[in-house]
C-alpha positions as CSV (number, residue, x, y, z in Angstrom):
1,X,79.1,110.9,-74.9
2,X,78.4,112.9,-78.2
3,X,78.1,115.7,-76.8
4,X,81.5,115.5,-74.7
5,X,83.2,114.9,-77.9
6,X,81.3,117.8,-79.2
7,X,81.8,119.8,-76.7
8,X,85.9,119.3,-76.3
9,X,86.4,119.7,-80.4
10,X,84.1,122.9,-80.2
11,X,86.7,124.1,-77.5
12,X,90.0,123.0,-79.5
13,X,88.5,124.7,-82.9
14,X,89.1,128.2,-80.6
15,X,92.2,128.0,-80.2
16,X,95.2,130.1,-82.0
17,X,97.1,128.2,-84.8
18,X,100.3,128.8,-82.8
19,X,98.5,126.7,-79.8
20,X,97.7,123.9,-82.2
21,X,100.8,123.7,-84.0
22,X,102.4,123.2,-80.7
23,X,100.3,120.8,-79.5
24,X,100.3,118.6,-82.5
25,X,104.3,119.0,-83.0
26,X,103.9,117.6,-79.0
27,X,102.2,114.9,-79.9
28,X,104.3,114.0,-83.0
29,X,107.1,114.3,-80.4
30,X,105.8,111.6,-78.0
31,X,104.6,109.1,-81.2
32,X,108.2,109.3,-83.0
33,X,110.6,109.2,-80.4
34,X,108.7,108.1,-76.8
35,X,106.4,105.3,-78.0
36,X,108.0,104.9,-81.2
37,X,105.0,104.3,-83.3
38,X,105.4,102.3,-86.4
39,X,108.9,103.0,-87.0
40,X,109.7,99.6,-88.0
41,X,107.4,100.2,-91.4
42,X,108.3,103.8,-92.0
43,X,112.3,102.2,-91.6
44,X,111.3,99.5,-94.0
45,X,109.3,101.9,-96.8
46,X,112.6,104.2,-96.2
47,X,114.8,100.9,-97.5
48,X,112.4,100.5,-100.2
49,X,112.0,103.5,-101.4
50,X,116.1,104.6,-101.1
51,X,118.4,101.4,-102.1
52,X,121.9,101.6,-101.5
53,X,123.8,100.7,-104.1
């Protein structure tokens, strides 16, 4: 198994910047607005951290 995991971040760590941006702003897509992951906390620290008066 290590050496699948290995093996797969060797591969990613040749890739362009360009490539990994992209694939991380993908990702960031599909945990923000697909699954919506945590966005009841990061709503909440929002209300904390900005009042309304």
């Amino acid at each position: 198994m290590y050496y699948l995991v290995y093996g797969l971040m060797y591969l990613i760590s040749l890739l362009p910047f360009f490539i990994l941006y992209g694939i991380s702003d993908f990702f960031a897509f599909l945990l923000r607005r697909v699954i919506k992951y945590r966005r009841d906390v990061v709503l909440h620290n929002l209300k904390i951290a900005f009042p309304e008066d």
